[in-house]
N, C-alpha and C positions, 0 to 999 in steps of 0.2 A: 790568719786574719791580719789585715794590715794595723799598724798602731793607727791609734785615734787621731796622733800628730801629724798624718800624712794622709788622712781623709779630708776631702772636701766639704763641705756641709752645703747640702742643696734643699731646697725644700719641694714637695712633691710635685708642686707646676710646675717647677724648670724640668726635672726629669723627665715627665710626661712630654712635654716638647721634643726633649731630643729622642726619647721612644719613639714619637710620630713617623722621626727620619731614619730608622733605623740605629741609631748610635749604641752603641757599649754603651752602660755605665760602672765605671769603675771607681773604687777609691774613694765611695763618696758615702755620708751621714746621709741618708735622706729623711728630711724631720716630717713628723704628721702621719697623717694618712695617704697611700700609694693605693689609690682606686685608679683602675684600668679604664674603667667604665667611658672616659672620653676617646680614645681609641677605638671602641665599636665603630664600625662602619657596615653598611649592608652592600655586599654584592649578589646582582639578581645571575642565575644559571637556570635554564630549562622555566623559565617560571616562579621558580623556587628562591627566596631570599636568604642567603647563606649567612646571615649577619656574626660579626666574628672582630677579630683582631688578627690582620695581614703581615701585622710588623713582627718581627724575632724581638724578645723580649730578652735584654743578656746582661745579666748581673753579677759582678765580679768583684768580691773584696768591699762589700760593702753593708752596712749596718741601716735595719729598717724599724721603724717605730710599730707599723703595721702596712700591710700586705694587703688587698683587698682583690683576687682573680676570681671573687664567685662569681657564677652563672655565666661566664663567659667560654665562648670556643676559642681558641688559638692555632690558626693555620697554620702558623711557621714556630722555630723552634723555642722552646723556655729553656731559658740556664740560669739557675741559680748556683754559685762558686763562689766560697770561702766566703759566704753571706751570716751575718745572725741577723735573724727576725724574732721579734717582741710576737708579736701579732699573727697568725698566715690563716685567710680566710680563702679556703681552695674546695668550699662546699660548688657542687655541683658544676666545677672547670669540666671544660669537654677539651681534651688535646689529643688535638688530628694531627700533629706534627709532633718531634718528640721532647721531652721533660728532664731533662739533665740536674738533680740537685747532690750538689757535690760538695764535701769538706764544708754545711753549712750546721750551725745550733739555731733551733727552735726553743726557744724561752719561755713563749707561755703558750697555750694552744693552738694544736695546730685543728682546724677543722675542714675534715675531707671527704665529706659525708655527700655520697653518689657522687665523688669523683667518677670520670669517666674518660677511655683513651684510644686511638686506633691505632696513635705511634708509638714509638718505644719510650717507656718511663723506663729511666736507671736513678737510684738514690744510691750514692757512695760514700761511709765514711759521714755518718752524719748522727748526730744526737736529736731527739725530741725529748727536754727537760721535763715538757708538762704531756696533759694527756692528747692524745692524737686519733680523732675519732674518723672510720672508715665506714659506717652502715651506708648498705644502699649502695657502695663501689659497684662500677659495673667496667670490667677489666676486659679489653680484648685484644688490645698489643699487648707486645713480652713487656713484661715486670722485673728486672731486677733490682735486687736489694741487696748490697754491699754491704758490711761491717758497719749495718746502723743498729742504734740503740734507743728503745724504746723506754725511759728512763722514768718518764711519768703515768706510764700505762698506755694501754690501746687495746680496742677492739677489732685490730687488723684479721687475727689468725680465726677467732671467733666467728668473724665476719664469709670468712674464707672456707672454714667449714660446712656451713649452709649450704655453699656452691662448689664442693670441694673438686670435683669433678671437670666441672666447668674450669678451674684455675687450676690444676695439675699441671699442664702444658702449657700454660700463660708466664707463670710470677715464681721465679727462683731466688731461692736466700743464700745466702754466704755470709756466715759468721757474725750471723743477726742476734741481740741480744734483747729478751724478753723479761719483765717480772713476770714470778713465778703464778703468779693468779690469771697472767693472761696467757696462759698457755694449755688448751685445752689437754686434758688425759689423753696421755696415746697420740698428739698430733707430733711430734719429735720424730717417730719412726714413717710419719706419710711425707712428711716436709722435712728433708732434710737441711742443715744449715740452721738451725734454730736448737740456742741455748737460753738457759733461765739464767738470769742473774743474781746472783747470791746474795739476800737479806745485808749482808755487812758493805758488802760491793755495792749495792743500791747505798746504801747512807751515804758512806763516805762519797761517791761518787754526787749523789742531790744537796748533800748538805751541806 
């Protein structure tokens, strides 16, 4: 993460601008609330209104108050890198292009509830502090899950259970770490890449 001293402080409507035109954003505080929602655009195909966000959404080295991508589709690609977010509201995102979250901390909840995907999501190398809620995923590009930690809880693997079958071939773990209550009996030997975190390892680690 970049120091504070070398972040820019923008506030969510200037971002939003240079999102319009495609730009980075890098390096930069974004204060307030980061709602997508002025980016929607509709494009018609066959009849059909595909309404979405066309722009690449690419965040780099930069610290968010709050996140706001619910209910939106995103054509093109999301990166979040070396990002902390307070906030991240990713209930019911549709990403048809792919989801890059790399080297970021989630702070306080993250809500993913019927996430939905046809690109490739990869999450690398990333902490969730607080709880990170997944009911209702509906997962159909690959999933991978790098050396993230589930630090506040989730009902990822729970969730994955239900459809276990269905997600086998989709969403692979590497050296993913769970508290030990979110990790159903016997799901260690179906899903490989998933460990429990140790009661002392959780403290020192949230507290």
């Amino acid at each position: 993460m970049s120091s504070a001293a070398t972040q820019k402080v923008m506030s969510s409507f200037d971002v939003l601008e240079r999102l319009s035109i495609g730009d980075l954003i890098q390096d930069v505080r974004i204060t307030g609330l980061l709602d997508l929602d002025p980016l929607v655009v509709s494009r018609w195909l066959c009849g059909e209104d595909l309404r979405g966000i066309y722009q690449p959404i690419i965040l780099h080295h930069c610290v968010l108050d709050d996140l706001d991508m619910e209910g939106r589709t995103f054509y093109e690609t999301v990166e979040l890198v070396d990002c902390r977010v307070a906030v991240a509201h990713f209930k019911q995102a549709y990403f048809y292009a792919n989801l890059l979250i790399e080297d970021c901390l989630f702070e306080g909840e993250f809500h993913g509830q019927g996430i939905q995907n046809d690109g490739r999501i990869v999450i690398y190398n990333t902490a969730f502090k607080n709880w990170a809620g997944f009911e209702n995923a509906e997962l159909r590009g690959r999933v991978d899950l790098i050396d993230v930690s589930f630090l506040g809880g989730t009902d990822l693997l729970r969730v994955l259970i239900d459809g276990l079958e269905s997600f086998r071939d989709v969403i692979q773990f590497r050296s993913c770490r769970f508290r030990p209550a979110d990790v159903p009996t016997g799901l260690e030997g179906m899903l490989l890449g998933i460990t429990r975190i140790a009661e002392d390892d959780l403290y020192n680690t949230v507290g």
